[in-house]
N, C-alpha and C positions, 0 to 999 in steps of 0.2 A: 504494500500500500504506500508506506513511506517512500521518500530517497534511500537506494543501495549505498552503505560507505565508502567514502572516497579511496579507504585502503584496506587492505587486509593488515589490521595491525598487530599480528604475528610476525611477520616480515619488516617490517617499518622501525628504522632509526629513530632513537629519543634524543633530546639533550640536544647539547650543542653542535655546531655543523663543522665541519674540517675545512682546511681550504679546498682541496680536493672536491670535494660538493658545492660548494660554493663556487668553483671555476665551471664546472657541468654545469651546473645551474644557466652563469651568465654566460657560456658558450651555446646552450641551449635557446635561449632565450633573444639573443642575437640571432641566431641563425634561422629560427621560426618567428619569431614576434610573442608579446604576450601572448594567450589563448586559452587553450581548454587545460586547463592546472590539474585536473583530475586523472586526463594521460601521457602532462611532463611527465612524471617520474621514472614513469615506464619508458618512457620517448628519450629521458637523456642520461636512462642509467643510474637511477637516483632511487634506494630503498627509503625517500620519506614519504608522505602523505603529499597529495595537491595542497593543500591547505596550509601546509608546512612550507612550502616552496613557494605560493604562492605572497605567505608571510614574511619569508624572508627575502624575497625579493624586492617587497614593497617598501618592508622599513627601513634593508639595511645594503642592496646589493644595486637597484636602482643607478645608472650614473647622473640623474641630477640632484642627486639627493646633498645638500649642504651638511658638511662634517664640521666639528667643532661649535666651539662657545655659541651660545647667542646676545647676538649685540643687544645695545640698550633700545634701540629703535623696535628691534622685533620686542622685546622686554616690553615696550610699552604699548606696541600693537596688543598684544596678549591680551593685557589686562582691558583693554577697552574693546576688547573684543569677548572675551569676557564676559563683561562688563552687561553686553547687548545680548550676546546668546548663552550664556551657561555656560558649561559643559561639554557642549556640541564640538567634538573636537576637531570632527572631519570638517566642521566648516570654517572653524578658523584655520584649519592643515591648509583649507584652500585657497585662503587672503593670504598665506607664507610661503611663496615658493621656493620647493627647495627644504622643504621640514612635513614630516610626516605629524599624523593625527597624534601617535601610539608616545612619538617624542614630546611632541607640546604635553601632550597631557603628563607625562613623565617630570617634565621639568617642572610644572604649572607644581606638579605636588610636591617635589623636594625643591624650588628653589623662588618662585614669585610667591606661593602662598602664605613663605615665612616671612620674605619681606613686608608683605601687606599687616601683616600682624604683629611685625617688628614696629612698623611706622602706627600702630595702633590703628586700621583700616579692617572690615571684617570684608574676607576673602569671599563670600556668598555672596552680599548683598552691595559691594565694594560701599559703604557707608562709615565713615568714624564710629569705632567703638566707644559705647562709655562708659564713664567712669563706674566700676561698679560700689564704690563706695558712697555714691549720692545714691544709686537704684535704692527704693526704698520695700525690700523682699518680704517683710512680716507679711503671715497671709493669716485672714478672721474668717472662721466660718461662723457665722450668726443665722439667725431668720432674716429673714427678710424685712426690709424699712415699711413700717406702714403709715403715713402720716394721715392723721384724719381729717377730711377735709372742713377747711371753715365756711360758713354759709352763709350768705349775706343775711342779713336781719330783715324777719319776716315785713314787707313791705303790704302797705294797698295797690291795688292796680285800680290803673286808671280805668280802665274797663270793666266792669261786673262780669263773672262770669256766673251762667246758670245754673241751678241747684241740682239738675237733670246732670250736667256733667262732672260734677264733683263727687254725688253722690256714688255716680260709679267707680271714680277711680281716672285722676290722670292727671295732665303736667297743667298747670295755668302756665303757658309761655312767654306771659308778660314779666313775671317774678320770679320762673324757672323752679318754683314748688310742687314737689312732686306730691298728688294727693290720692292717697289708701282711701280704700271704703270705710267710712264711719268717722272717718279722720275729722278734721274740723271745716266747715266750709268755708272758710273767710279765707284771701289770699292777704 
């Protein structure tokens, strides 16, 4: 019903890769183009997974892929990027060229998240953290406030209202009195 797996992984290399596969790899790859990852391995002689090949080629074997530090420009691309989408890393991987999703996200965690928390900024919501010694943390659990309400002082209305309608029961809307049966009839 599902998808078949990409490999039989009884046969299939773990861990780290040799150079030796890694030159297969980008010999392969050269010489076909990207493509179907599921029958490289078989194709250039490689016991890993598509999925393995296709990962390492993407993050780390790639020739336009930018090696080393990141400057302070991309450093502040990041964060305003960020900033606008989360998380999302494939989408900032792609306002970076030259820097993979797997790496941004990489650094974002060991090295802009500390700064931002260094300079007292919360790396979420990029907003000034505060002080937690002004927050004021006691928590009450009570009832609930009921204040009773005050009621203006029984007034006359300028209108008479009829004996027929108080008798039953209802609001005089001139003085906003609510009247029960039997209650008194004057507003």
């Amino acid at each position: 019903m599902g998808r078949s797996p990409c490999c039989e992984k009884a046969h299939t290399n773990k861990g780290a890769w040799t150079r030796e596969e890694d030159e297969r790899l980008v010999a392969h790859v050269r010489a076909h183009g990207e493509g179907c990852w599921r029958s490289l391995p078989s194709a250039a002689g490689l016991l890993r997974c598509g999925k393995s090949c296709r990962l390492r080629w993407i993050n780390y074997l790639r020739p336009d892929l930018k090696r080393g530090n990141f400057s302070r420009d991309e450093d502040e691309l990041i964060v305003k990027l960020h900033s606008l989408l989360g998380n999302k890393w494939s989408l900032i991987a792609a306002r970076l060229p030259g820097r993979t999703d797997n790496e941004i996200k990489n650094y974002w965690n060991t090295h802009i998240r500390r700064k931002l928390l260094g300079r007292g900024i919360d790396p979420v919501t990029h907003r000034p953290l505060t002080d937690a010694a002004t927050l004021n943390l006691d928590l009450c659990i009570s009832l609930p406030f009921q204040q009773e309400e005050e009621r203006p002082p029984a007034r006359a209305c300028a209108k008479p209202v009829k004996m027929e309608q108080l008798q039953q029961g209802g609001i005089c809307f001139r003085c906003s009195i609510l009247r029960v049966r039997g209650a008194a009839t004057e507003c």
